[in-house]
N, CA and C atoms as an extended XYZ file, in Angstrom:
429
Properties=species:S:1:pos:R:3:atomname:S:1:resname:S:1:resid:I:1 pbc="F F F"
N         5.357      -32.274      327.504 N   UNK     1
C         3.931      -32.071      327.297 CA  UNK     1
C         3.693      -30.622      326.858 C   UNK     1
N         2.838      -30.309      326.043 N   UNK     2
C         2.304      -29.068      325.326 CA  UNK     2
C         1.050      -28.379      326.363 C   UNK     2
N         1.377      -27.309      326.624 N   UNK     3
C        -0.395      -27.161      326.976 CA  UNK     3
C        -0.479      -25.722      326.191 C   UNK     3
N        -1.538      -24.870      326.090 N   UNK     4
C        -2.111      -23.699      325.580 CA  UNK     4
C        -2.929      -22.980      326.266 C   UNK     4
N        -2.421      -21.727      326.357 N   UNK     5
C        -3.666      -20.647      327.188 CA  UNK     5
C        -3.845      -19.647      325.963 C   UNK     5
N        -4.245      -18.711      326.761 N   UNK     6
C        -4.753      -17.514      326.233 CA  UNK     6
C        -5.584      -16.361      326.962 C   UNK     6
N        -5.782      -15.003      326.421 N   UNK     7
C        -6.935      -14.403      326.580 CA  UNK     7
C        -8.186      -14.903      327.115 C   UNK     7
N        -8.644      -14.094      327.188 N   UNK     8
C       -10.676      -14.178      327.304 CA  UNK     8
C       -10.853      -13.868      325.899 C   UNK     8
N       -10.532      -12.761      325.160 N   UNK     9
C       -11.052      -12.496      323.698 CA  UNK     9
C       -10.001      -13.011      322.521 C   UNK     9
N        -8.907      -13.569      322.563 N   UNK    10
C        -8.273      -14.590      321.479 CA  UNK    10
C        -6.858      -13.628      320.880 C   UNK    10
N        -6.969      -12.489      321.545 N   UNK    11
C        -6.054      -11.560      320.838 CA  UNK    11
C        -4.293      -11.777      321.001 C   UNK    11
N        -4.625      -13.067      322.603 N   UNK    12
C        -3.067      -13.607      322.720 CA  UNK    12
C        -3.067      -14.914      323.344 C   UNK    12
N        -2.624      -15.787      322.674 N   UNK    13
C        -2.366      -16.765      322.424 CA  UNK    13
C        -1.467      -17.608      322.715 C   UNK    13
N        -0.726      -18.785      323.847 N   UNK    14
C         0.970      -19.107      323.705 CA  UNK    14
C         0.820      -20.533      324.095 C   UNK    14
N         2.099      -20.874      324.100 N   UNK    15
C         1.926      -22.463      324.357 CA  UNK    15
C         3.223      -22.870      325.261 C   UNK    15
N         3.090      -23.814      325.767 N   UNK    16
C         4.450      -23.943      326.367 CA  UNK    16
C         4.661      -25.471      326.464 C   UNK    16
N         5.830      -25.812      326.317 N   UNK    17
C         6.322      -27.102      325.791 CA  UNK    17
C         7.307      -27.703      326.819 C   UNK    17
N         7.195      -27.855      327.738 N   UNK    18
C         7.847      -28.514      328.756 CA  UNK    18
C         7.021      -28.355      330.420 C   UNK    18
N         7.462      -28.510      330.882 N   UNK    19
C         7.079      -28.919      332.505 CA  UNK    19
C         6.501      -27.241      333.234 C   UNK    19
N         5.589      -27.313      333.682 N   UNK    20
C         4.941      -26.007      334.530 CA  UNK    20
C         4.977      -26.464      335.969 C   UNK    20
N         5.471      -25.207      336.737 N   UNK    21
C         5.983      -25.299      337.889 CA  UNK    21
C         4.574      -25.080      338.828 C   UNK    21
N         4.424      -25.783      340.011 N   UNK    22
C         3.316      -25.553      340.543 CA  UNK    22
C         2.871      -24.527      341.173 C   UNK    22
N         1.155      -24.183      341.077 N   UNK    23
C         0.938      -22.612      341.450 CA  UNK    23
C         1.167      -22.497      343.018 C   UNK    23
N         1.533      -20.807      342.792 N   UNK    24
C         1.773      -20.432      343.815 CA  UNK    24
C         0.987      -19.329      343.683 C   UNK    24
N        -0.089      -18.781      344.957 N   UNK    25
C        -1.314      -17.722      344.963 CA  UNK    25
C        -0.232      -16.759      345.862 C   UNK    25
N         0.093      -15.490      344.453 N   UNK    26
C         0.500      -14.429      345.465 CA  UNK    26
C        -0.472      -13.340      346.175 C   UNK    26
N        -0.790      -12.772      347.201 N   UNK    27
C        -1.413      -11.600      347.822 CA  UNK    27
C        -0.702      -10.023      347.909 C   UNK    27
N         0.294      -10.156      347.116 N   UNK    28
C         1.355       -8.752      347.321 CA  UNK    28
C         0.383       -7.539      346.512 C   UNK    28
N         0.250       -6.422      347.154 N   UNK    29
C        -0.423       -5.368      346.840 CA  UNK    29
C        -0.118       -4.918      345.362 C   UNK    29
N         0.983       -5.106      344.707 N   UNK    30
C         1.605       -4.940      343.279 CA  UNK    30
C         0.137       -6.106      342.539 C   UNK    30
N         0.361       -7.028      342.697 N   UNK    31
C        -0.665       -8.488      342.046 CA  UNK    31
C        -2.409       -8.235      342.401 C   UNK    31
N        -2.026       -7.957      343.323 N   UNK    32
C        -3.491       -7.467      343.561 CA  UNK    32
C        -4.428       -6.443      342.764 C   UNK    32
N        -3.340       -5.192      342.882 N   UNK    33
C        -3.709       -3.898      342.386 CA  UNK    33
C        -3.819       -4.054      340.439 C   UNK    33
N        -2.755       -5.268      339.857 N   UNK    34
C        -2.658       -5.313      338.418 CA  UNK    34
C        -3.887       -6.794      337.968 C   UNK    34
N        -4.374       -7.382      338.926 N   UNK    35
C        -5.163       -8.533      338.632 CA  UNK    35
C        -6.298       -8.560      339.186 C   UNK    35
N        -6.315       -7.504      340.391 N   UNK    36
C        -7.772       -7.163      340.979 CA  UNK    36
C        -8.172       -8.169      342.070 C   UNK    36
N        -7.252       -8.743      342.200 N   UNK    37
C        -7.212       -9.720      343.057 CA  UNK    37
C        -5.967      -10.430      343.118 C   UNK    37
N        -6.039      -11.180      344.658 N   UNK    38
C        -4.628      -12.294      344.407 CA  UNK    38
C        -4.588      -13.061      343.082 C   UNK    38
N        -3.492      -13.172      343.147 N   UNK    39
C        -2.980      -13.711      341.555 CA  UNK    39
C        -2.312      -14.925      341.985 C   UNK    39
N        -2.729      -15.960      340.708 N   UNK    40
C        -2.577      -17.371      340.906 CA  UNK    40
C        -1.730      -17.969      339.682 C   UNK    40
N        -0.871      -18.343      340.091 N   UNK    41
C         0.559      -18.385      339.009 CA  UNK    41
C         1.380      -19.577      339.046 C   UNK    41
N         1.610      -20.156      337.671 N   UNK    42
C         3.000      -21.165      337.377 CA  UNK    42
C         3.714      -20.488      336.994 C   UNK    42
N         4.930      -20.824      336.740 N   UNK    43
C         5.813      -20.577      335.623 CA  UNK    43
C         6.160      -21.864      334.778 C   UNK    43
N         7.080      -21.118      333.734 N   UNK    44
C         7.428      -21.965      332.966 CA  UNK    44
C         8.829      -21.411      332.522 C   UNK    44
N        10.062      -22.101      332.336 N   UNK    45
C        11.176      -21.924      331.502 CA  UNK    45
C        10.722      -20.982      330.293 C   UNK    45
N        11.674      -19.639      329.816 N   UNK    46
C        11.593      -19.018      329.181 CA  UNK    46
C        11.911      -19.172      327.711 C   UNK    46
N        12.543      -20.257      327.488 N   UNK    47
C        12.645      -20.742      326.305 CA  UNK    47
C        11.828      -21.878      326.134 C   UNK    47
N        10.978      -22.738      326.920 N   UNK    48
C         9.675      -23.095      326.630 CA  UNK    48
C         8.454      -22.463      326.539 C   UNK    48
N         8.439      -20.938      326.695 N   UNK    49
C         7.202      -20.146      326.240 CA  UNK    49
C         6.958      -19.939      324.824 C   UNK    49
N         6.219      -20.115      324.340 N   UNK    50
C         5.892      -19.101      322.852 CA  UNK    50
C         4.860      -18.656      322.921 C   UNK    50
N         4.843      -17.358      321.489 N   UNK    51
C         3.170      -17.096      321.411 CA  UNK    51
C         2.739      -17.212      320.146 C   UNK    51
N         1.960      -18.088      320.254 N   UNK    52
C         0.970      -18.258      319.181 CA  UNK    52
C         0.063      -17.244      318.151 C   UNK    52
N        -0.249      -16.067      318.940 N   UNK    53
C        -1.152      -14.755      318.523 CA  UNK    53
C        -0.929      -13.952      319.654 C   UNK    53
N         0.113      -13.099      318.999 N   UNK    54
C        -0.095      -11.787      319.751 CA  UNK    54
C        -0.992      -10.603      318.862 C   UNK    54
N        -1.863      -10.422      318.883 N   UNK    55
C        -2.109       -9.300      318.478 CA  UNK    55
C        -2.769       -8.149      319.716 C   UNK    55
N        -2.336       -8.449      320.737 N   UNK    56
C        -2.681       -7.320      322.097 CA  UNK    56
C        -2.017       -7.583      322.444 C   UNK    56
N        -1.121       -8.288      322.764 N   UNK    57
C         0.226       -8.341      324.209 CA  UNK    57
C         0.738       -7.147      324.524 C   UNK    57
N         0.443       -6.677      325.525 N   UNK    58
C         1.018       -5.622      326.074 CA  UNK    58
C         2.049       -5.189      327.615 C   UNK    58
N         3.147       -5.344      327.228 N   UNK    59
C         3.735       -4.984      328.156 CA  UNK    59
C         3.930       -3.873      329.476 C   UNK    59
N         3.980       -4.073      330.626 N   UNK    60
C         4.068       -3.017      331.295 CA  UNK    60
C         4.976       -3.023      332.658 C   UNK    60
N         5.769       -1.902      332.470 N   UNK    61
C         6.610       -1.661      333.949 CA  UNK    61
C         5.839       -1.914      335.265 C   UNK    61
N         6.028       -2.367      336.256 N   UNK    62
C         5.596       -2.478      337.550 CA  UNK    62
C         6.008       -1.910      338.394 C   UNK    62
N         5.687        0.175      338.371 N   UNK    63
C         6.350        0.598      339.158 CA  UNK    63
C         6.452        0.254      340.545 C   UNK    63
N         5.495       -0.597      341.006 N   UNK    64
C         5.873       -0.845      342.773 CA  UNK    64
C         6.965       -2.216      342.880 C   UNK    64
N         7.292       -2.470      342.172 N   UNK    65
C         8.383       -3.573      342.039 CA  UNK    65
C         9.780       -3.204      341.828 C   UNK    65
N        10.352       -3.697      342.774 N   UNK    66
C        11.864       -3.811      343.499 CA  UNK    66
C        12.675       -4.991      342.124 C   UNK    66
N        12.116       -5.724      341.739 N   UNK    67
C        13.175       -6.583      340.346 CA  UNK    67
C        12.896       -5.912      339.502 C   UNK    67
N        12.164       -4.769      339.147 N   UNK    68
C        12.240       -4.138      337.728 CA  UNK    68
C        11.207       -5.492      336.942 C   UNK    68
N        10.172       -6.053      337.697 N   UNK    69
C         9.165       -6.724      336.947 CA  UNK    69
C         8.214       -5.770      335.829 C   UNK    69
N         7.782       -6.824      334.946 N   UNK    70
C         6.736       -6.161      333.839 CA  UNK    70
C         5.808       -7.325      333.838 C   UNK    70
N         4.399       -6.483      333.395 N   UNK    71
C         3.584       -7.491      333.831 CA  UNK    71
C         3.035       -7.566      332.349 C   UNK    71
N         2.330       -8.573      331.470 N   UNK    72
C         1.668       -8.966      330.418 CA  UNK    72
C         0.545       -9.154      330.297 C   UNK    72
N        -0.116       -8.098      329.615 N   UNK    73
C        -1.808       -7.980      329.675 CA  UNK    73
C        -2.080       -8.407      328.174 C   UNK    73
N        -3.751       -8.657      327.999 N   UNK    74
C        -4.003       -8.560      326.663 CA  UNK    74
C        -4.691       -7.074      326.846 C   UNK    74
N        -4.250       -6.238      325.726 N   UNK    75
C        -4.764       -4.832      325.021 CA  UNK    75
C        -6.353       -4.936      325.078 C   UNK    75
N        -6.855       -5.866      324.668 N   UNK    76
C        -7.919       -5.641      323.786 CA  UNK    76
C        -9.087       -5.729      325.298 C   UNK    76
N        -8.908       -7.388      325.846 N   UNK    77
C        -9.005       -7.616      327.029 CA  UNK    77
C        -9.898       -7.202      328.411 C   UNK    77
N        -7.948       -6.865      328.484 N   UNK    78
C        -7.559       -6.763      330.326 CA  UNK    78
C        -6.911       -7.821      330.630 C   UNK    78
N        -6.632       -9.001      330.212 N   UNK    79
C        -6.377      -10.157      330.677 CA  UNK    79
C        -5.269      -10.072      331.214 C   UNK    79
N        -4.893      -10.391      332.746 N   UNK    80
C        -3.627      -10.208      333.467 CA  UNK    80
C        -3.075      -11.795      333.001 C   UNK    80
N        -1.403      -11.859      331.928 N   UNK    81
C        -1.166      -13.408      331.777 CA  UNK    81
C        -0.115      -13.682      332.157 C   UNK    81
N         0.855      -12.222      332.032 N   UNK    82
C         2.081      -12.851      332.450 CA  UNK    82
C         3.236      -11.897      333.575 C   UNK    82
N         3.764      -12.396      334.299 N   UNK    83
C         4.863      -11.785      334.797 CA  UNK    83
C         5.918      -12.098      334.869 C   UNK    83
N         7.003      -10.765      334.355 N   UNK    84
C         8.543      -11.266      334.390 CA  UNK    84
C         9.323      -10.478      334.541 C   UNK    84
N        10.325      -10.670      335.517 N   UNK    85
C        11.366      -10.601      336.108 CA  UNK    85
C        12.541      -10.483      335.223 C   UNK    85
N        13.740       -9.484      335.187 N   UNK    86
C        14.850       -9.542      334.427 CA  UNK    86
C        15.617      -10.262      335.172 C   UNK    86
N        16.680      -11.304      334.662 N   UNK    87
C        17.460      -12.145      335.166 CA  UNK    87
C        16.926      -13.733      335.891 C   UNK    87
N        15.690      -13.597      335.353 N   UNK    88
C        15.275      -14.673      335.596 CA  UNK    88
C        14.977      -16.072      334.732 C   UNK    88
N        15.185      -17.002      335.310 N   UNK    89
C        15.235      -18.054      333.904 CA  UNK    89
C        13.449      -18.529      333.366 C   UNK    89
N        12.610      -18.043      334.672 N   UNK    90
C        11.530      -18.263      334.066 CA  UNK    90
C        10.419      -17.036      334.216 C   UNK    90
N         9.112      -17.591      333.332 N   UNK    91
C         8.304      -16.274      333.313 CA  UNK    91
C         6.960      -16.916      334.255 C   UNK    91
N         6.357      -16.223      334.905 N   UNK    92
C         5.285      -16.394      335.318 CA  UNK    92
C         3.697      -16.504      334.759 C   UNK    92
N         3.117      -17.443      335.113 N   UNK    93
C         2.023      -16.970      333.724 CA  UNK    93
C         0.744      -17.295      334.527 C   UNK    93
N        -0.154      -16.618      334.314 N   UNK    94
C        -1.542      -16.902      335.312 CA  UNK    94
C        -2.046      -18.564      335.108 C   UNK    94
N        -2.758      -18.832      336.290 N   UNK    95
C        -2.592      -20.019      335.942 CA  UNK    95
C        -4.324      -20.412      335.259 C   UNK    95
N        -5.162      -19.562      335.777 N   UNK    96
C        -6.251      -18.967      334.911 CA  UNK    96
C        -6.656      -19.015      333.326 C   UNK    96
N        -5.022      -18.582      332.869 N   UNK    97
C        -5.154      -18.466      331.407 CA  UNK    97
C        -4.824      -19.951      330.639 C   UNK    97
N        -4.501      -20.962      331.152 N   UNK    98
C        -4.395      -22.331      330.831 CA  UNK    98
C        -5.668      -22.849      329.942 C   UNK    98
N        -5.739      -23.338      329.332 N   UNK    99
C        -6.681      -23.915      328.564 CA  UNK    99
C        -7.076      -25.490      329.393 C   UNK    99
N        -5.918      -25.521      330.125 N   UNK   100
C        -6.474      -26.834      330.767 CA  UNK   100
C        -5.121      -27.195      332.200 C   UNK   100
N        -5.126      -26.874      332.946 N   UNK   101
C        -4.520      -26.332      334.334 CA  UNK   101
C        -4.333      -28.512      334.969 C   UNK   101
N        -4.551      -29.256      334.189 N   UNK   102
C        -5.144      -30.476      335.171 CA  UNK   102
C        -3.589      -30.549      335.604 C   UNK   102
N        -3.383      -31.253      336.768 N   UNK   103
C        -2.298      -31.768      337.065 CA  UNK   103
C        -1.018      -30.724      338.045 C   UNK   103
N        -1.943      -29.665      338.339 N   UNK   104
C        -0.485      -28.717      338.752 CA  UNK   104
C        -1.388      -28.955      339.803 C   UNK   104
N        -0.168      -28.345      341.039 N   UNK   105
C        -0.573      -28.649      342.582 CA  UNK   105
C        -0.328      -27.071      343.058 C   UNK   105
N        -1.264      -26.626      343.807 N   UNK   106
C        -1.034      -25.768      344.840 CA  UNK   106
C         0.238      -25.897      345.926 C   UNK   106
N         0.982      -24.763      345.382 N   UNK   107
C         2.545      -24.935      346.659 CA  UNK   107
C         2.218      -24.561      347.698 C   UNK   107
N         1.571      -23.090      347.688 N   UNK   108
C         0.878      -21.958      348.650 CA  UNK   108
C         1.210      -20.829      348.349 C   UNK   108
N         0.851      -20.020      349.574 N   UNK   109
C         0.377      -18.266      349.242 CA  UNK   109
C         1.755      -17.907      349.465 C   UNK   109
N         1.865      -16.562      348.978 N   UNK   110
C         3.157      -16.035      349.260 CA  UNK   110
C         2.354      -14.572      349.431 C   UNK   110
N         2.972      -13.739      350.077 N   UNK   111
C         2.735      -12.384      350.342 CA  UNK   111
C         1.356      -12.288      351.551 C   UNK   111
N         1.184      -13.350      352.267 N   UNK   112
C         0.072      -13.684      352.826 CA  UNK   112
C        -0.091      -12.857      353.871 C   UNK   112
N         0.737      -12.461      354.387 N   UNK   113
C         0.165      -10.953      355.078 CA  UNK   113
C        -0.242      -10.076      354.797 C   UNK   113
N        -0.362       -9.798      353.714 N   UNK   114
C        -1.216       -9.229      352.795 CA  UNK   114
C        -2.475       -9.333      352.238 C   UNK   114
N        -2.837      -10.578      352.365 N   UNK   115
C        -4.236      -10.924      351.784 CA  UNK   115
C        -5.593      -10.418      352.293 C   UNK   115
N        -6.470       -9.702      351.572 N   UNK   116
C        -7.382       -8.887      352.118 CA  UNK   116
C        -8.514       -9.896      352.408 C   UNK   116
N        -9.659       -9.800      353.753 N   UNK   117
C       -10.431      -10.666      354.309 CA  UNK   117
C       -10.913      -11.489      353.628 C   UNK   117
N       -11.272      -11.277      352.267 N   UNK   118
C       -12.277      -12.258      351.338 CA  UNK   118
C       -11.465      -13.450      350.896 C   UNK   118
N       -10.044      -13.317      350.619 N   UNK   119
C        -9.313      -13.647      350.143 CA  UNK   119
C        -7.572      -14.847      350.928 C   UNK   119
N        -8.395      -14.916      352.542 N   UNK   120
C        -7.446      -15.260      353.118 CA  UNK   120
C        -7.035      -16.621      353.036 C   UNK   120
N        -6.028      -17.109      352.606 N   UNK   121
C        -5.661      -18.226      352.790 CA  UNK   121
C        -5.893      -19.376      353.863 C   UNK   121
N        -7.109      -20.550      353.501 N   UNK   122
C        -7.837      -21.627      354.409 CA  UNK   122
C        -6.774      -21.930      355.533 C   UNK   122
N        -7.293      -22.552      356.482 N   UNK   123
C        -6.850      -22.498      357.566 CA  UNK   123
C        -5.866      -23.936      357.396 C   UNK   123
N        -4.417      -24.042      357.752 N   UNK   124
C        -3.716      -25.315      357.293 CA  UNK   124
C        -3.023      -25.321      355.974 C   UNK   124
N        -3.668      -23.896      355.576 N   UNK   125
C        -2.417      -23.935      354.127 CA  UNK   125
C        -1.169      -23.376      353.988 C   UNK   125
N        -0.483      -24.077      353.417 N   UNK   126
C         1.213      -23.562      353.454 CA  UNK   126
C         1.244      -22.018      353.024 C   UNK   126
N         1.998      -21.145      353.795 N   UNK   127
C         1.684      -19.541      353.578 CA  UNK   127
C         2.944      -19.097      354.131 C   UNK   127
N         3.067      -17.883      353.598 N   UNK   128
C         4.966      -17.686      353.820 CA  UNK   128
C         4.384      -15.904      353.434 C   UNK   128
N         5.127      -15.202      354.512 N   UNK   129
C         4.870      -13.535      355.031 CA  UNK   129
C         4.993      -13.020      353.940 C   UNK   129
N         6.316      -12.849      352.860 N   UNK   130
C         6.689      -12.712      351.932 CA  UNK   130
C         6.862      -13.106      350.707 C   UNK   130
N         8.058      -12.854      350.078 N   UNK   131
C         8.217      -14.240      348.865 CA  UNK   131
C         8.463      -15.763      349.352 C   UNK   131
N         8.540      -16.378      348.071 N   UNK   132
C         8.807      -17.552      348.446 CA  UNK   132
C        10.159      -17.571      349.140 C   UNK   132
N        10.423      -18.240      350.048 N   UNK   133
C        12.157      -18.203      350.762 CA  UNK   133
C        12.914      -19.281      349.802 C   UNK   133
N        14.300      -18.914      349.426 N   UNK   134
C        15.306      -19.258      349.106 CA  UNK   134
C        15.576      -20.540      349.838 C   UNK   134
N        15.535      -20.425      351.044 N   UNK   135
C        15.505      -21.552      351.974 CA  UNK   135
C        14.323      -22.890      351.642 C   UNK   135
N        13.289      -22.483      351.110 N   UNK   136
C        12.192      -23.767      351.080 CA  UNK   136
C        12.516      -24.682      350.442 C   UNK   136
N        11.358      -25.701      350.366 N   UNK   137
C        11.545      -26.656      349.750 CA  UNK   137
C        11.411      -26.425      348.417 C   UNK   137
N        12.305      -27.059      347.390 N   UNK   138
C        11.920      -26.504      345.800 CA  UNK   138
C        10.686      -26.693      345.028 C   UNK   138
N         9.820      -25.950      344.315 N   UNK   139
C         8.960      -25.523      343.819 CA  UNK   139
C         9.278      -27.147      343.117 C   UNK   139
N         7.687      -28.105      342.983 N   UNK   140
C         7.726      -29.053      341.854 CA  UNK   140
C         7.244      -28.399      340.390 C   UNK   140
N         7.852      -29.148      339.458 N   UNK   141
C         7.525      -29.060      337.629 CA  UNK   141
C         6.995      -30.799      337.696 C   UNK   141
N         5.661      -29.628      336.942 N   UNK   142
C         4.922      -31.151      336.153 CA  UNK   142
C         4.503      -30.839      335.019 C   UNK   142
N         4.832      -32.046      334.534 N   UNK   143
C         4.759      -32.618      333.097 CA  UNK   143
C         2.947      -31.977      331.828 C   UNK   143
């Protein structure tokens, strides 16, 4: 299945052509501080990303990040769209910027000790101190 996001103002553009992994709402002070809030995220396989129109994509180091992450704004914008990790097989992408989000499931929060009062994760939702654990159950991809 194809879906398409983008910007708020059109300056970046991408599509992705296979299965998106279900969101996961991080609260880590890095996501917060670059999105202004918790940040709400799929990924997708890195060789199922493309972009359609870049004409703002802008890359940036994440100095409070321990993987040497960079985060993907639009220039023109602000639009927080993407995050990625070196050595990783996939990229993260807001789940916001979807043109049409139907069908992905909430996994849960990650960094949830972190989450500032407005923002706390409902009472009964799956929430984990840190990252996601290695140990969990595996993240679903949908179609």
């Amino acid at each position: 299945m194809r879906r398409e996001g983008g910007c708020l103002c059109g300056a970046v553009r991408y599509a992705v052509d296979g299965p998106l992994r279900d969101v996961l709402v991080c609260h880590c002070p890095e996501c917060r501080r670059w999105a202004g809030r918790a940040w709400a995220a799929t990924a997708a396989r890195r060789e199922q990303l493309a972009l359609l129109e870049d004409r703002g994509l802008r890359w940036t180091a994440a100095p409070a990040s321990d993987s040497g992450a960079s985060h993907g704004s639009c220039a023109e914008c602000g639009a927080s769209l993407f995050w990625d990790a070196p050595g990783r097989p996939t990229v993260s992408i807001g789940v916001g910027t979807l043109d049409d989000a139907a069908g992905l499931e909430l996994a849960g929060h990650v960094y949830a000790r972190s989450a500032q009062p407005w923002e706390r994760p409902p009472a009964g939702a799956t929430t984990f101190p840190a990252a996601y654990p290695a140990d969990a159950a595996p993240l679903r991809w949908r179609p």
